[in-house]
C-alpha positions as CSV (number, residue, x, y, z in Angstrom):
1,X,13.2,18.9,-10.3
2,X,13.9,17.2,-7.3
3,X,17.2,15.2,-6.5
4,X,17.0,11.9,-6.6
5,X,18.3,11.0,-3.3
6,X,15.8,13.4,-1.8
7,X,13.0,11.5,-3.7
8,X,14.1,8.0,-2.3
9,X,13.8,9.5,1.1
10,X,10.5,11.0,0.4
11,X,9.3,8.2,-1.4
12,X,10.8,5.6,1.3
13,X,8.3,7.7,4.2
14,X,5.4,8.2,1.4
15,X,5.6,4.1,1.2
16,X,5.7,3.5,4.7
17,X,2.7,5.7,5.2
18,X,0.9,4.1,2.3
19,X,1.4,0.8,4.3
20,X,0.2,2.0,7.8
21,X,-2.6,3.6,5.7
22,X,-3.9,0.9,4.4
23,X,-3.3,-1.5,7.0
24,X,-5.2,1.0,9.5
25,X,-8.4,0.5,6.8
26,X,-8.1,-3.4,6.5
27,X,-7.7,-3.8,10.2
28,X,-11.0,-1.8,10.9
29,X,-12.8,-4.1,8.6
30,X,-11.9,-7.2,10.6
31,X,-14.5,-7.7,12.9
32,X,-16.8,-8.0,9.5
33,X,-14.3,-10.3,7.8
34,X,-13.4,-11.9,10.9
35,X,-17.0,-13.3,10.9
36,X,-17.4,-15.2,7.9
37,X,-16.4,-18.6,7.2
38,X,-12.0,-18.9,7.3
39,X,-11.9,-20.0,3.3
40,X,-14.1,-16.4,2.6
41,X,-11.8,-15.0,4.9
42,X,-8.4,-15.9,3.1
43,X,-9.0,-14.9,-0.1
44,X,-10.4,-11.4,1.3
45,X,-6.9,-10.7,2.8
46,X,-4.7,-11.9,0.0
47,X,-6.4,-10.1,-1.7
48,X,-6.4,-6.9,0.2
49,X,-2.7,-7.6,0.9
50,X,-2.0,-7.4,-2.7
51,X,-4.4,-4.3,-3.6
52,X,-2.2,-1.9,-1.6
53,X,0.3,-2.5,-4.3
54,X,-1.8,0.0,-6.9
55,X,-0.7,3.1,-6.0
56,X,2.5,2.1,-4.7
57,X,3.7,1.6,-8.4
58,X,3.7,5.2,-9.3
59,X,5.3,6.3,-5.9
60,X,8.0,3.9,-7.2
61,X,8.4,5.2,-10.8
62,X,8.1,8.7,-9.5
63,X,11.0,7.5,-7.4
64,X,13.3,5.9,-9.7
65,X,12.2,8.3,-12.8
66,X,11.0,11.6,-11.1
67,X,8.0,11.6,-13.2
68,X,4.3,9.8,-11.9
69,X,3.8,8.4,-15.6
């Protein structure tokens, strides 16, 4: 088992890589998005800014609990 305070510095750098991750792959679709009309584009980035939260959840509770369910 690992400690816990190892796990929130783990899970802190998981996180942040997780972020740049998934910003890297929304940014390289924006010359596609950034072609369609602005209220197509808006919804397309709320929602991709709120997908990213998916797997972050279990890196959380794996976190907190030390267990990914």
């Amino acid at each position: 088992m690992i400690d816990p305070s190892i796990r929130n510095v783990v899970g802190m750098f998981a996180l942040l890589a997780l972020i740049a991750i998934w910003a890297v792959i929304v940014a390289s679709f924006s010359p596609l998005i950034g072609g369609l009309p602005i209220l197509v584009q808006a919804p397309i980035y709320i929602l991709a800014g709120i997908i990213w939260v998916l797997p972050a959840r279990p890196l959380m509770r794996w976190v907190v609990t030390g267990r990914w369910r």
